[in-house]
Structure formats: structure tokens, C-alpha cells
N, C-alpha and C positions, 0 to 999 in steps of 0.2 A: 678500541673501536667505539665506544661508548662518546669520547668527549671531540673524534671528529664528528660523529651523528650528529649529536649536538649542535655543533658550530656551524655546520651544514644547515640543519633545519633554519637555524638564526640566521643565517647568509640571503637561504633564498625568499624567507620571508622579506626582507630587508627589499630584495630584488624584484619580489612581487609587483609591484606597481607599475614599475617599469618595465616589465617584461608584457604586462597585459596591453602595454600600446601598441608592442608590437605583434604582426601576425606570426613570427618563423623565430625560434631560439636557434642562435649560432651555438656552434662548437666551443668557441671559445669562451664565451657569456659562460655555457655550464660548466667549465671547466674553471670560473674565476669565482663562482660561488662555492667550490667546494674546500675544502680548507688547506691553508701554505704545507708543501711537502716539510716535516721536520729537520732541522739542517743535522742533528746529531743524530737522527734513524737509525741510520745503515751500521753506525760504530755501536749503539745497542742491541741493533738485532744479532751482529757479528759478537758482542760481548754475552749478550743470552745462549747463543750457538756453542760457545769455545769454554762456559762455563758447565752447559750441559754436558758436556764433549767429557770435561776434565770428570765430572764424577763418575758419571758411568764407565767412563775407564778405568778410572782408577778404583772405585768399590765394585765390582763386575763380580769378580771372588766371592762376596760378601752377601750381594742382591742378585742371583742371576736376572733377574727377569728387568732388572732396568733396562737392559737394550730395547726388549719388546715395547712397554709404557713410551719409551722413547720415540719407537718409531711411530707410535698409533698419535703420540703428541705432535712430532712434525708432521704427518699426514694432514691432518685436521690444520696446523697453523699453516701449512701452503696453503690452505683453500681461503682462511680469514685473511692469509696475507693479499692475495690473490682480488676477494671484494676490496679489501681496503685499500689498497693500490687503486683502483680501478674507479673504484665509487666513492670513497669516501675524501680523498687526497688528488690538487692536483699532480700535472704530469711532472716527473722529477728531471730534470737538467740533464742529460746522460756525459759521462765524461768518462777519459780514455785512460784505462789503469790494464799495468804490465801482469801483477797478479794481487793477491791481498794482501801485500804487503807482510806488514808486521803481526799479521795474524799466524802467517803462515809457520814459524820459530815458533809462536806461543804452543802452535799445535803440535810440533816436531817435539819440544821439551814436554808435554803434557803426555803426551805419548811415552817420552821414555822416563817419565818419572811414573808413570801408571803401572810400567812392567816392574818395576821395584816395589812398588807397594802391592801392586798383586802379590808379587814371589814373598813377600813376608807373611801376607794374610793367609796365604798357603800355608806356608813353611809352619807358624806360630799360632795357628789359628784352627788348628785340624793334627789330626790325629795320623796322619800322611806318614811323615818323619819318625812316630814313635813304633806305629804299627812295620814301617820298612823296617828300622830298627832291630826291631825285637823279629823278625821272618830272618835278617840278614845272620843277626849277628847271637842272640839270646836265646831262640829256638831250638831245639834240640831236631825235630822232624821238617823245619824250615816252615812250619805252621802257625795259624794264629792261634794253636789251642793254648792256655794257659795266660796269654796276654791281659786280659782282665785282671788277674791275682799280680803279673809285675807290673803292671801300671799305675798299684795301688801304695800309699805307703801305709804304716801300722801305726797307731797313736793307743797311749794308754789314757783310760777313763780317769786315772787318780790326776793326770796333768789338768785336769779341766779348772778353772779358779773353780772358787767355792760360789756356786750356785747358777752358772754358767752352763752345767752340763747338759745335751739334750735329752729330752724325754722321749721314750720308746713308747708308742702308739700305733695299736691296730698290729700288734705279734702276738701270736696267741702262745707262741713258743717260747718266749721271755717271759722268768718267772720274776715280777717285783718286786721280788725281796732280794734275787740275787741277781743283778744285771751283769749284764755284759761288762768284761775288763781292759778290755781291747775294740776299739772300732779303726776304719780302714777309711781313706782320703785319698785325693786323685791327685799327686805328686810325684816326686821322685827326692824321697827325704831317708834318712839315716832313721831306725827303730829307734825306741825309749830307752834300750840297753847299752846302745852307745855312748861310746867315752864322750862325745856331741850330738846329745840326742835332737832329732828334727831339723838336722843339719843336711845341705843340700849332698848327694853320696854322688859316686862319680859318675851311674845312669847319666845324670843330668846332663853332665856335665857334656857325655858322651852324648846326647841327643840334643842340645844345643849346638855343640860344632857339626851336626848331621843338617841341622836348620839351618846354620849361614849357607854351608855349604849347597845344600839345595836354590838358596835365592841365589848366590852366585851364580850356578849352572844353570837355572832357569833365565836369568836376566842375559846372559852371554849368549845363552840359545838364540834367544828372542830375537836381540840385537843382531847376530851373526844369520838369523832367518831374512829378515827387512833387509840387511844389506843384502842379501842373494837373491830378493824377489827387485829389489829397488836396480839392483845389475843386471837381470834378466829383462828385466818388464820397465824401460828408460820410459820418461815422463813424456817426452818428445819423441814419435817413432821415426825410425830410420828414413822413411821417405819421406815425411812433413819435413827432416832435414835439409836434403835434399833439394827439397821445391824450395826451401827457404833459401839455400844458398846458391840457388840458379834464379832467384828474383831478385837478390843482392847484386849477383853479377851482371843481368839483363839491366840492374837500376845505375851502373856504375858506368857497363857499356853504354846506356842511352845520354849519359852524362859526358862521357870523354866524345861521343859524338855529338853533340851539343856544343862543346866547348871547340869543338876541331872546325865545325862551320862558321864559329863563331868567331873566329880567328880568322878562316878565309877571308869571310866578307870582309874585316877591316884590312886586308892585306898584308897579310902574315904567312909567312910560308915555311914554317916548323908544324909538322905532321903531329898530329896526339896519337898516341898507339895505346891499344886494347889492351889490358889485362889480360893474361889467360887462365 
């Protein structure tokens, strides 16, 4: 907005002199000082809109609150767009398009690459998977009590390189002479007594195939939702149909009868018959 202001101000200065000869500004006079509509605009606005589009979909998981920022953002740029159209740019060319083209696929693939990366940042990213886990399958009363203690794995203090180890601060309960021998880490690894110790044990294992499996069932849902909303709820409603295909027919009838007069007057006497 800044460098049409600009170019504006410079315009009508420009135009100032001339304009004081006359007593009345035409329409078109202000319309010629304000600055050439951009020819590549509308593919940057389109380009800013479907790049917003893709993050907030696809990090949604992640940030809930981008939708909201998002919509307070397009609020506010309808209005700037809105002067700047108006005031600052002249009027733009209007020309006749079916829909937005190649936008429209960019939006349909962003979409469904958004529910894939949602279902991972779920699945991999949250504690979803281990806590269903451990309720389904490791619980003994189908509860989260205990969950903390299997979640954790066990490491001995003597593995630590030499000098490496962390310092115990602010336990008034550790005596520093004799520390701790065992501290506890948020994995799913094999203890120090194992024939492989710190080696992934087969928890893991068992809750990673829990996490594809979730993005699969999530992503299938998803997919298998939009087609049932996209079947129920058609782009085109049934009577827009309709009237479309009775002004086809009206425009096809008024053509065979155009053509059937058109025939008589040169003395032609093969009848044009209607469609039905």
C-alpha cells in the first residue's frame, strides 16, 4: 500500500496544473492518476492465500490457535484490500473465468497432504498412542495408574563417560557422598543388565506399530469423511442443475428455430425438428 500511495501522490501532483484549468474532475481523469492495476496481483494474492492455507493445515496439531490469527489476519486484509482496490489502483479489466483454475488441485493436494501430517504429529508427537497402549494392553485395572514408572526406562550412573555425569541440585534428600546409582529417561529401552543394554526392547516396538497404525486409521477416516460430505453436499445443487440444463435446451431450441426460418426464407422445404 505504501508504494501505490506514493505513486499516486506523484501522479496528481504531476496533474495538478492541469486540472486547476479546469472547473469539474471527470471520473476518468481520477481514475488515470491513480496507479496501473498490477498485471501479476491476483496470482500473488492467490499465491499468499494457498501458502497460508497450506501451513495452518498442515501445523494445526502443532499451533492450535493459527486458524484464529488467521482469520483476524484476513479480516483486517479484506478491508486494506478493499481501500486499495478502490483508492489507490485503477479499475482492473474484468474477465470471464470458469473457476480458479489451477489453484484449485493445489488446494485439494494441500489438503490431503495436511491430514498426513496432522496424523503423524499426533500419532509421534503426543503421548496419545503410548498412554492408549499402556490402558489397552499393559494395565492391569485398564488404568493410567503406573504409567509414569513404564514409560520410563532405567540407566546406570557408572555408564556416564567420565565427567559427563549430571549434578544433583536443590535434593535435600541425596546425600553427596553417596549419589544416586540408577537414574530413569523417557524411552522405551532395554535396562543396564541386559545382554544389550539400552537397546530399543520390544514396548517400542509395540508402540510404534500402534502410531502407523493410528495415522493410517486417522488419514482413511478423514479421506472417507470428505468423500461422504463431498456426496451428500454436490458443488452444484440439484436445481442450479436443472435450470442449467433447461437454458441449454431453450438455447438449442431457439437455435434449431433460427435455423428452420432461415431455411424457409431461402426456399428450403426440410423441416428442423426440436430436441426433446
Amino acid at each position: 500500500m505504501i508504494i501505490p500511495s506514493i505513486s499516486r501522490a506523484l501522479r496528481n501532483r504531476q496533474h495538478l496544473r492541469i486540472r486547476q484549468r479546469m472547473k469539474f474532475d471527470f471520473r476518468w481523469e481520477k481514475d488515470y492518476d491513480l496507479h496501473p492495476y498490477p498485471g501479476m496481483n491476483m496470482f500473488m494474492e492467490y499465491s499468499r492465500m494457498v501458502t497460508q492455507f497450506g501451513f495452518i493445515t498442515m501445523f494445526v496439531a502443532a499451533f492450535p490457535l493459527a486458524p484464529i490469527f488467521a482469520l483476524i489476519s484476513n479480516l483486517l486484509e479484506i478491508r486494506l484490500d478493499a481501500y486499495k482496490y478502490l483508492t489507490l489502483h485503477r479499475r482492473p479489466v474484468a474477465t470471464w473465468a470458469r473457476d480458479i483454475g489451477a489453484w484449485g488441485k493445489i488446494l485439494e493436494n494441500v489438503a490431503r497432504f495436511a491430514v498426513i501430517t496432522n496424523g503423524f504429529i499426533i500419532a509421534f508427537s503426543s503421548d496419545f498412542v503410548p498412554k492408549l497402549a499402556y490402558v489397552s494392553a499393559y494395565s492391569e485395572d485398564y488404568t493410567l495408574t503406573g504409567y509414569t514408572k513404564w514409560s520410563l526406562s532405567e540407566f546406570s550412573a557408572d555408564d556416564f563417560p567420565f565427567g559427563s555425569a549430571p549434578e544433583i541440585i536443590g535434593l535435600r534428600e541425596w546425600n553427596p557422598d553417596y549419589p544416586p546409582k540408577t537414574c530413569f529417561y523417557k524411552e522405551f529401552r532395554s535396562g543396564p543388565e541386559r545382554p544389550r543394554p539400552y537397546a530399543l526392547n520390544l514396548t517400542f516396538w509395540h508402540i510404534f506399530a500402534a502410531r502407523v497404525i493410528l495415522v493410517l486409521v486417522f488419514e482413511h477416516f478423514v479421506m472417507l469423511a470428505t468423500k461422504l460430505v463431498s456426496f451428500f453436499v454436490p458443488d452444484i445443487p440439484a436445481s442450479l442443475k436443472v435450470k442449467v440444463l433447461r437454458e441449454n435446451f431453450l438455447a438449442k431450441e431457439a437455435f434449431y428455430e433460427a435455423e428452420g426460418r432461415k431455411k424457409g426464407n431461402d426456399g428450403g422445404r426440410g423441416e428442423v425438428t426440436t430436441p426433446v
